[in-house]
C-alpha positions in Angstrom: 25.0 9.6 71.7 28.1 12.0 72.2 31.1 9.8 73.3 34.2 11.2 75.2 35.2 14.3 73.1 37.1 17.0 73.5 35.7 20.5 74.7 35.2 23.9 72.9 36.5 27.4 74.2 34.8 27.6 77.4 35.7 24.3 78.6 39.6 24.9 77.7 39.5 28.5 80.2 38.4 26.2 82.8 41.2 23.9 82.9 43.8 26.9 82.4 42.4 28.1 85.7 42.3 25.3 87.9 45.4 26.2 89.0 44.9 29.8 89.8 43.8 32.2 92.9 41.7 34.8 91.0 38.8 36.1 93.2 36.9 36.6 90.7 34.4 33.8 88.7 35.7 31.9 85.9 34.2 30.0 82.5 34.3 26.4 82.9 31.6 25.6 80.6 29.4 27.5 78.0 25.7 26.4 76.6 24.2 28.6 74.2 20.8 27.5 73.3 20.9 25.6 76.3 19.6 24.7 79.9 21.0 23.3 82.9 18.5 21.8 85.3 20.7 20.5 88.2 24.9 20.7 88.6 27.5 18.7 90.3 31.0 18.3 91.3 33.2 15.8 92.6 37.5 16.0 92.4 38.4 17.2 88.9 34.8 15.9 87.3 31.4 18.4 87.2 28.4 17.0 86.1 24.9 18.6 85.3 21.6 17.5 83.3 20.4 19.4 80.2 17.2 19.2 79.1 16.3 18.5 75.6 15.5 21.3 73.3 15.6 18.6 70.6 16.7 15.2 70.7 17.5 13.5 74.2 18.0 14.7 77.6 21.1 14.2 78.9 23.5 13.9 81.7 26.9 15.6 81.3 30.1 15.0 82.7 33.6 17.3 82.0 37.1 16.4 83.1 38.9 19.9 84.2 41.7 18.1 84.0 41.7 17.2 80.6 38.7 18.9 78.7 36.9 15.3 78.3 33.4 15.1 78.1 30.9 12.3 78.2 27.1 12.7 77.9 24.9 10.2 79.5 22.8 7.6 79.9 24.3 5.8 76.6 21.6 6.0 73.8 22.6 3.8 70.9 20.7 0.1 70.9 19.6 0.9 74.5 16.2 2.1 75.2 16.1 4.7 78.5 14.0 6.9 80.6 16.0 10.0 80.5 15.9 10.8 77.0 12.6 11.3 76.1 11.1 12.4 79.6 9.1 15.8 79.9 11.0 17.4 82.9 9.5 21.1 82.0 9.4 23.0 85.1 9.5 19.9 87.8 12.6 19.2 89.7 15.9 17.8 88.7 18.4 16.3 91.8 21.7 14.9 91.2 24.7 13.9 92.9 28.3 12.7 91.5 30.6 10.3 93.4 33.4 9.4 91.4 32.7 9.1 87.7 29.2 8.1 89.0 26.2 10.1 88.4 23.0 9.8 90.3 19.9 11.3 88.9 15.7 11.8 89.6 13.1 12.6 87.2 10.3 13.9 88.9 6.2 12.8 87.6 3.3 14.5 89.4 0.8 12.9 88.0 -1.5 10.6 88.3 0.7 10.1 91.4 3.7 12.5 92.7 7.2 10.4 92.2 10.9 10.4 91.6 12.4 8.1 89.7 15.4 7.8 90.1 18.3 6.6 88.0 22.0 5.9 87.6 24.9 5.9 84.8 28.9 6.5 85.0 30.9 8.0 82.5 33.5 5.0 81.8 33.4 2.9 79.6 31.1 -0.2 79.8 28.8 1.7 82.6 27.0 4.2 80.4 23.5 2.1 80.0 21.0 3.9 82.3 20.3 2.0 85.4 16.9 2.0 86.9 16.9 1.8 90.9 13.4 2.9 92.4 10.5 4.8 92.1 9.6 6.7 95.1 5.8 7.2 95.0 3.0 8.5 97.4 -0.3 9.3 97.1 -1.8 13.1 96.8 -2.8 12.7 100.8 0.9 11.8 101.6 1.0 7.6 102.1 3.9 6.3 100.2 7.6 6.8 99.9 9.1 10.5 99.6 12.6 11.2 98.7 15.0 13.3 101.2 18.1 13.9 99.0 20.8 13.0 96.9 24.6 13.1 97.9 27.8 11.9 96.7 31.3 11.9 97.6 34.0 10.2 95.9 32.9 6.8 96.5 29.8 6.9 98.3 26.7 7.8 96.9 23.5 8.0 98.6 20.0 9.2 98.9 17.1 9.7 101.8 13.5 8.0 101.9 10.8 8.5 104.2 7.8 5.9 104.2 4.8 7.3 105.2 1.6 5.4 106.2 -1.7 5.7 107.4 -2.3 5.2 111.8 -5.7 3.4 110.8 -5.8 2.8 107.3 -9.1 0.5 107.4 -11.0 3.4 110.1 -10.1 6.0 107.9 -11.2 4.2 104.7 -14.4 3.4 106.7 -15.0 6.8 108.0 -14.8 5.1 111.5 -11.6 7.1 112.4 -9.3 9.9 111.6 -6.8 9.4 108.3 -3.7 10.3 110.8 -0.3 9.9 109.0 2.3 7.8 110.5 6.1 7.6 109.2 6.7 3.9 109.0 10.7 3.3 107.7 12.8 4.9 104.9 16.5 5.7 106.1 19.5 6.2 103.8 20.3 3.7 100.8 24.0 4.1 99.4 24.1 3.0 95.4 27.1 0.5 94.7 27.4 -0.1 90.8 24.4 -1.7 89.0 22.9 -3.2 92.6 20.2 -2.5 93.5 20.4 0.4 96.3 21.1 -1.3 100.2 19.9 0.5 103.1 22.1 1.6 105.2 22.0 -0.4 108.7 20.4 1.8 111.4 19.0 4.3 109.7 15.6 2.5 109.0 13.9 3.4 111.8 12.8 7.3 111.4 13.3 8.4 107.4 15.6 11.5 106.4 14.6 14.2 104.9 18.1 15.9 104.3 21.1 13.8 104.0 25.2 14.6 102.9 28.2 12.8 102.2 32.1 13.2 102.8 34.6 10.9 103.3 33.2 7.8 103.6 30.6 9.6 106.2 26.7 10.3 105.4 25.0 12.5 108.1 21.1 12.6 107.9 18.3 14.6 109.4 16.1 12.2 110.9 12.2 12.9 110.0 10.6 14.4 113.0 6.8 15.2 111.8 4.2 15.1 108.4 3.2 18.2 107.2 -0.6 18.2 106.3 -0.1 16.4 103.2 1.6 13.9 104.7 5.3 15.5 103.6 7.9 14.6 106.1 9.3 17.3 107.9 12.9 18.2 110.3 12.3 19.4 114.0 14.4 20.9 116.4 14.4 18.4 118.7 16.3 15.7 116.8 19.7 16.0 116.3 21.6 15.0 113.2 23.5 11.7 113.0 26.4 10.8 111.3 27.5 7.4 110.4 29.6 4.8 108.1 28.4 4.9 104.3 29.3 1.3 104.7 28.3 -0.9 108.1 26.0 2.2 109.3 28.1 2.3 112.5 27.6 5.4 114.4 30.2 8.2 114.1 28.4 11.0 116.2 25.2 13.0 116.9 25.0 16.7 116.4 22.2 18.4 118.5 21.5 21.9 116.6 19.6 24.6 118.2 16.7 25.1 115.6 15.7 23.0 112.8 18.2 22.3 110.3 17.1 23.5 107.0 20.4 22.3 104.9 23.2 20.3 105.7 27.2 20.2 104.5 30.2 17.6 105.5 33.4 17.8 105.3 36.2 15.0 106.7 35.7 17.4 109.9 33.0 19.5 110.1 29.2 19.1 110.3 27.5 22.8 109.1 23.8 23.0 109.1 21.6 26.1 108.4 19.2 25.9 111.6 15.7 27.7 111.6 16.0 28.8 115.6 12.9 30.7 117.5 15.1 33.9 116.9 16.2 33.8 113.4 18.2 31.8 110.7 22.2 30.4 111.9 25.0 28.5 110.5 26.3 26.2 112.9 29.4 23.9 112.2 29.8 20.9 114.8 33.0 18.5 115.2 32.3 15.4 112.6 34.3 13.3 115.3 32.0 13.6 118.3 29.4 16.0 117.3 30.4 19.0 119.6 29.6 22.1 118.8 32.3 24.4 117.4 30.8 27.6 116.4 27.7 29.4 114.6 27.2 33.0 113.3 23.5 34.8 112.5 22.4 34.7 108.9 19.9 36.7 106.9 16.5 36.0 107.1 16.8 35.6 102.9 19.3 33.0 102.7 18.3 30.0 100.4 17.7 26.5 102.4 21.4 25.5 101.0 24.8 25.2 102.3 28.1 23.8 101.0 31.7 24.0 102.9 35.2 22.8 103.5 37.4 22.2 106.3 37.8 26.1 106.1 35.0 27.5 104.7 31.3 27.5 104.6 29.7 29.1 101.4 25.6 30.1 101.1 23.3 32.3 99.2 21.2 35.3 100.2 19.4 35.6 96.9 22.3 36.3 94.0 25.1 37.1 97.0 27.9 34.4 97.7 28.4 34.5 101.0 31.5 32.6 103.1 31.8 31.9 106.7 35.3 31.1 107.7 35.4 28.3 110.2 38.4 29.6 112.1 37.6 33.2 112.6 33.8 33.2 112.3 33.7 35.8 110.1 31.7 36.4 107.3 32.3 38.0 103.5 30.9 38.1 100.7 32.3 36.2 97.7 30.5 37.4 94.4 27.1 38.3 92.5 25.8 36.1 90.3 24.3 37.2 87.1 21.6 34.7 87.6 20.7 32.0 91.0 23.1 29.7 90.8 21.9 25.8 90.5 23.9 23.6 92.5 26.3 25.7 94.4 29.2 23.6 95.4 32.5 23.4 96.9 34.9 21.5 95.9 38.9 21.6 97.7 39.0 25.2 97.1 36.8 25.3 93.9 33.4 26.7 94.2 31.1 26.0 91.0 27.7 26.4 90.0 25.6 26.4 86.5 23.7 29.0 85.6 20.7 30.2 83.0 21.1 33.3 81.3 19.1 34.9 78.2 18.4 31.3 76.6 21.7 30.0 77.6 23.2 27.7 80.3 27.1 28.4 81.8 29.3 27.1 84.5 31.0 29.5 86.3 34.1 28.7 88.9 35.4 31.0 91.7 39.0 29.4 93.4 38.9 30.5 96.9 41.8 32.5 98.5 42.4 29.8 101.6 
């Protein structure tokens, strides 16, 4: 394993331009013969998971304050999951709070699961940590995952439990295998512990969840799909409470189903599938009032990520930005390739991409 060392060229352009107002994107990191699977940021760390080509997987994290760079989990004298798994084509989610990195590694058979695990980039906490693995069966009983999020020090994740209405009938043929959703909620992470629900959000499962400030807000699950995979509805609306106690902070009633969710330590924005077309919407995090929304193309990816100011998405390769103020709407840049993990960060907006057989993180410093 790779302890902390000292980045090459493309990591020292990044930290040159942290400080600047260019409108146009910027190196932070460059890959060649490389991949990058899943990407993100928290303060002045970025994070992203490589998959092997040779060797191990791993789990990256860059200071862009000071070029550092740590790859995790640690490998030497400690047997892990990461390194060796076959991640292919399947799905990769991951979320940074602090210096601590989240991760899943996605199986889909004999069973469909996430297993997810844990490391942080200081010293003494860079053993993988094993916390759950969130199974369900091909017809849709079991535990499914809603998300990942992480915010300085609070770092989280959604469940859904699904079970059968009449398990014994429908084994029997007596009655129809009906789904139910049974529990899940959020569970926030806290060093090596094992992962604590939060209180009050057992009851109905999320399937999209994000973290700011202390604050996780949640999309409540409102419906199975046929295969048992737990679904948003319009009618719910979108709660927001304490990482810690789980105390209620507000409720957010959006006029579609929300698709994708961003927090800030003011604003609620969710992209909202509404009988008449796709919106942005940004609500008050205080009391969940609405504060403003604008129409959206038809095209834009189920993704959002935003500021106090600004709230950024993606209509294929097009960076778009809504400003909260004004309500208008411009376009930021083109990406060579779809970004991976589009976030903003203060006024940094970063993302990884693959290009040609190589992986790069590229960095576009907003003007406001």
């Amino acid at each position: 394993m790779r302890s902390l060392l000292a980045a090459a060229a493309g990591v020292a352009a990044a930290v040159v331009h942290t400080a600047g107002g260019g409108s146009h994107p910027v190196p932070i990191w460059n890959g060649p013969n490389a991949t990058i699977s899943a990407f993100a940021q928290d303060g002045a760390l970025v994070a992203w998971f490589s998959p092997r080509k040779t060797g191990c997987n791993g789990v990256h994290v860059l200071s862009l304050t000071n070029g550092l760079h740590v790859v995790l989990p640690q490998q030497r004298g400690a047997r892990n999951v990461t390194c060796r798994w076959e991640v292919g084509r399947t799905h990769v989610d991951l979320a940074l709070a602090g210096s601590t990195v989240l991760w899943t590694l996605q199986e889909r058979a004999p069973i469909p699961f996430d297993y997810l695990l844990g490391a942080g980039a200081t010293l003494g906490d860079r053993k993988e940590r094993r916390f759950q693995e969130l199974a369900h069966t091909n017809r849709g009983t079991g535990l499914w995952l809603g998300g990942l999020a992480g915010d300085r020090g609070t770092l989280v994740y959604g469940v859904t439990s699904v079970d059968y209405v009449d398990e014994a009938g429908c084994l029997a043929g007596t009655s129809p295998c009906d789904l139910k959703v049974v529990g899940g909620g959020v569970f926030r992470t806290a060093g090596r512990q094992l992962p604590k629900l939060v209180a009050g959000t057992e009851g109905s499962g999320a399937v999209e969840i994000a973290a700011s400030a202390g604050a996780v807000a949640f999309v409540p699950t409102d419906g199975l799909g046929k295969d048992g995979r737990p679904l948003a509805g319009a009618d719910r609306p979108v709660e927001i409470v304490d990482a810690r106690s789980g105390a209620a902070i507000a409720s957010a009633q959006p006029a579609g189903t929300p698709v994708a969710l961003a927090l800030t330590p003011h604003v609620l924005a969710t992209l909202e599938r509404t009988p008449l077309g796709l919106r942005i919407a940004w609500y008050s995090r205080s009391d969940g009032a609405p504060a403003g929304s604008v129409p959206v193309s038809s095209r834009t990816s189920p993704e959002l990520t935003a500021n106090d100011h600004t709230i950024v998405y993606r209509v294929g390769r097009s960076l778009r930005a809504v400003d909260i103020e004004t309500h208008g709407v411009r376009a930021l840049a083109r990406v060579a390739a779809p970004p991976i993990g589009l976030s903003l960060e203060g006024r940094r907006l970063a993302w990884a991409e693959n290009l040609n057989g190589s992986a790069r993180i590229r960095a576009l410093y907003l003007t406001q």
